[in-house]
LUMLOMI-682549 format. One record per residue (C-alpha): x, y, z. Coordinates in steps of 0.05 Angstrom, whole numbers, padded with zeros to 5 digits, always signed. Layout:
REM residues N
XYZ;...
This chain:
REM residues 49
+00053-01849-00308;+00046-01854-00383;+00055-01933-00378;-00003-01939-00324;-00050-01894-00361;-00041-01936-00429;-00054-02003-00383;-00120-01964-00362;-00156-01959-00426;-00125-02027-00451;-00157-02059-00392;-00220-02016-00409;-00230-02033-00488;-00249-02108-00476;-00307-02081-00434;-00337-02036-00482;-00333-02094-00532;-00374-02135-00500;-00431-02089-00476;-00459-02065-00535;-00462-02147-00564;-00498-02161-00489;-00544-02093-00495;-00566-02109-00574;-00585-02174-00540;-00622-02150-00482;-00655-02088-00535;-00677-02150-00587;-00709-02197-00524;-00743-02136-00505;-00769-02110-00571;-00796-02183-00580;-00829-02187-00507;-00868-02111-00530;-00889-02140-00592;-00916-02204-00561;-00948-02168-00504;-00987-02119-00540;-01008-02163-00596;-01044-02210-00534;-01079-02150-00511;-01102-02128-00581;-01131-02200-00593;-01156-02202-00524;-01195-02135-00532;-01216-02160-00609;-01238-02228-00579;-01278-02186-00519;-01312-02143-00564;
């Protein structure tokens, strides 16, 4: 049993190393989309008024 649980959390380390690359990712494309979305409504509201 010790043999299959030390397969287990090899088999589960790749995996975490590549999330947090893929969710920095996804957090930075985000963060960028916010920024450009609410600087279009500032200058459309500045432009309006």
């Amino acid at each position: 049993m010790a043999a299959k649980n030390s397969k287990n959390k090899k088999q589960i380390k790749p995996a975490e190393t590549k999330a947090p690359n893929q969710n920095r990712a996804a957090q930075i494309f985000f963060a960028a989309f916010a920024i450009i979305l609410i600087l279009s409504m500032v200058l459309s509201a500045v432009a309006n008024y």
